[in-house]
N, C-alpha and C positions, 0 to 999 in steps of 0.2 A: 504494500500500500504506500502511494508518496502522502504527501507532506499536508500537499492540497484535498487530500482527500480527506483529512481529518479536523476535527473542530473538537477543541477541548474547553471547557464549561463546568461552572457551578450551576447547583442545582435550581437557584430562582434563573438563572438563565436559558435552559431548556428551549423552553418555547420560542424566545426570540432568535436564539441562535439556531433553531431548526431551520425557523421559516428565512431566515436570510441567506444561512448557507446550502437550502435545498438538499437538507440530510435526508438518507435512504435508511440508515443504520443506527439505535441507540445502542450507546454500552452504560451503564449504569452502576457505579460502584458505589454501596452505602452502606452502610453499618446495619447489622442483619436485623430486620424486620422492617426498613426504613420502605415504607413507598413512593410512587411515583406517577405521576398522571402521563403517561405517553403524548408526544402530539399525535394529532388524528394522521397526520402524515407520513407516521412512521408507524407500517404492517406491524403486526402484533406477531408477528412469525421470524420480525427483523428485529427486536428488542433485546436484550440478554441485560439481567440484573444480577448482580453477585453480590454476595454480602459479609464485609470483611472491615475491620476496624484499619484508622489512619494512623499505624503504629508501625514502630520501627523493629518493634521487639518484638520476635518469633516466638516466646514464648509464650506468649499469650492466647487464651483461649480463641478470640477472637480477630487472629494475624493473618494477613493474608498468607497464603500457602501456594506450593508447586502446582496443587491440585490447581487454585483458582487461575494460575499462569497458564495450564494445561488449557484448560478450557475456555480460555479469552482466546491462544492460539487456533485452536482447534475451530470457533466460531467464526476471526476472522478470516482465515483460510476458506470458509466453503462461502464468505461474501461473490458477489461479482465484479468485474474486474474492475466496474465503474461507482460500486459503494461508496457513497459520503457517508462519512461515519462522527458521529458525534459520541466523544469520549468524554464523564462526566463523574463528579464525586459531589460531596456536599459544595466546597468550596472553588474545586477546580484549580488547587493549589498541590496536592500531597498525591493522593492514588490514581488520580485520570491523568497527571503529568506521568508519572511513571508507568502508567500503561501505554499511554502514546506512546513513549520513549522505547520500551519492548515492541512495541507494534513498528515503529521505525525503522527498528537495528534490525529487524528480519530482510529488509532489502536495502539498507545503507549502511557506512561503516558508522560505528559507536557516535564517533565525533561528531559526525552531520548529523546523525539523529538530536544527541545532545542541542545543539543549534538551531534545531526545526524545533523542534519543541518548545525552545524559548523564544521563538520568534511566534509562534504560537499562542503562545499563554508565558508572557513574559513575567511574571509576576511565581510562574511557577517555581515549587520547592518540592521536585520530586521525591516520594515516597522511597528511602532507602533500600528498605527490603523490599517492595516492588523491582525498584532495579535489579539486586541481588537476584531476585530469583528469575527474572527476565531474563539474567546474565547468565545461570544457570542451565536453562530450558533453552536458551539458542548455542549454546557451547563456546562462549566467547571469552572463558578464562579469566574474568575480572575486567573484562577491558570496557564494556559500558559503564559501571560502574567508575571506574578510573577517570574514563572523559566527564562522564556526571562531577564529580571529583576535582577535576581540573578548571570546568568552566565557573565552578561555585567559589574556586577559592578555597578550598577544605577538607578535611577529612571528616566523611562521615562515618566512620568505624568508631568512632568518639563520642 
């Protein structure tokens, strides 16, 4: 998926940002039982809601995991070639930058994804372990996380 195909959002933004960027695709990441009212313009066959807390720490009951990585991949892969896809969390800061950012590095290198992303949703502060396990699930040896890393200024292992 390139760069243009995606639109990353807080959740009171939904609606506007469907209807302007002409999304086909919702992803919906929210802390589990949190709802969502779909735009009518987005088939209810194209939606996927997962539900995982905005936490860095894997130990927690409620941390995102490999599993929800597996299946973020899995869902955008059987998209069409032409999917607008709107990636979303509560705020559109933590778990929808860091999914973007995995959904990125599966067709560009670490770097440029880093880069689209923030050109994107500049204000974003990707989801650590989101990355990690992005990082994980494409086989990139620490390297997105690294560029994430680089462009921030810091070590997020800290």
């Amino acid at each position: 998926m390139k760069a243009n195909q995606i639109a990353i959002c807080g959740l009171l933004e939904v609606e506007e940002v469907s209807a302007s960027f002409g999304a086909t695709h919702l992803l919906s990441l929210l802390e589990p039982g949190r709802k969502i009212s779909r735009p009518e313009s987005i088939a209810k066959a194209n939606h996927l809601t997962l539900g995982f807390q905005d936490t860095w720490d894997q130990s927690l009951m409620l941390a995102p995991t490999i599993e929800h990585i597996e299946r973020i991949d899995g869902w955008v892969d059987n998209q069409p070639a032409d999917a607008r896809l709107i990636v979303h969390c509560f705020a559109g800061v933590g778990r929808s930058p860091g999914t973007a950012l995995g959904i990125l590095a599966k067709s560009m290198p670490p770097d440029e994804a880093v880069d689209a992303v923030f050109k994107l949703r500049p204000q974003a502060v990707p989801n650590a372990l989101v990355v990690r396990l992005w990082d994980q699930r494409l086989g990139l040896a620490g390297k997105l996380l690294a560029a994430l890393q680089e462009a921030l200024g810091c070590d997020l292992d800290n």
